[in-house]
N, C-alpha and C positions, 0 to 999 in steps of 0.2 A: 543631488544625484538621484538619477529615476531608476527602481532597478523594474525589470519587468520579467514578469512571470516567461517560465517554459511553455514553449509549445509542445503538443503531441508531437509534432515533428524529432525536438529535441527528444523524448525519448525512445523514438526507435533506434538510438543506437545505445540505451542504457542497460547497464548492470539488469541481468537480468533470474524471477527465479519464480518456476510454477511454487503453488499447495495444492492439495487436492484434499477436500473438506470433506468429510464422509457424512453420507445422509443420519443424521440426528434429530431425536425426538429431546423438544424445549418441555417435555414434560416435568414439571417438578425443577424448572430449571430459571433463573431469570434471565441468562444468556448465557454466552459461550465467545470466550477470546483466545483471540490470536496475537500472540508475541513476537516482533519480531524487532532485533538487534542490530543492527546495522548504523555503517559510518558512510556520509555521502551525504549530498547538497540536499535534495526533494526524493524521496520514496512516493509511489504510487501504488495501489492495491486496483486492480481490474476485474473483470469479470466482463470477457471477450474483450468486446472494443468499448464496454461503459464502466466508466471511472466511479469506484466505490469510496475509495477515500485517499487523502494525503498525508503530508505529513515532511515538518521543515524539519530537520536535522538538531537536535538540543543534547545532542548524551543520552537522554536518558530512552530506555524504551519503549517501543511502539505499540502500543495498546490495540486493539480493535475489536467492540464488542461486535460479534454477526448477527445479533438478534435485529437490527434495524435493515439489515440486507436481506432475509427472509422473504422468499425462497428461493433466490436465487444466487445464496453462498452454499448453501449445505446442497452435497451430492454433486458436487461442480467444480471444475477447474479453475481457483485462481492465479493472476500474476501480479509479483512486487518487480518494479523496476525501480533503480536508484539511479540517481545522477550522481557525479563524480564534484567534490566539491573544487569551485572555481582555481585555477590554478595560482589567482593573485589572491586566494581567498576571501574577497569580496566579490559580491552577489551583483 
C-alpha cells in the first residue's frame, strides 16, 4: 500500500485557524512554545504561503518551539490547518 502525502491543494479546503504571536523579546529566554490540541489527519503551521511546520496526528500535543522561526513568527500572523482524518481511517 503506497500512502502519499497531501498537497497544498488538499489544504485549501482544511480546518482552519489564525494565531497572532505578539512581538517578543528571547531575552533571558531559550524559546517560546506554542501548544496546540487538536484531532485530524496532518495539522500545518504557516506563515503566509511558507510552511513552518507539521505534524501527523498521535493524541498527544502539538509542540512548537518559535525560536527556530525567528523573526518571522513573532509579531506576525500565523495559520494552523488540519485535515480531517480519512473517512476509512486509513491514510
Amino acid at each position: 500500500m503506497t500512502t502519499v502525502a497531501p498537497t497544498e491543494e488538499n489544504f485549501s479546503g482544511a480546518a482552519g485557524w489564525t494565531l497572532r504571536i505578539p512581538q517578543q523579546s528571547m531575552q533571558g529566554l531559550s524559546d517560546i512554545f506554542v501548544k496546540i490540541r487538536y484531532s485530524g489527519d496532518i495539522a500545518r503551521l504557516y506563515a503566509g504561503d511558507h510552511l513552518l511546520d507539521n505534524d501527523f496526528y498521535n493524541g498527544r500535543t502539538w509542540e512548537i518551539g518559535l525560536k527556530r522561526f525567528l523573526p518571522q513568527a513573532f509579531g506576525k500572523v500565523l495559520d494552523v490547518k488540519v485535515l480531517p482524518m480519512p473517512k476509512n481511517g486509513l491514510k
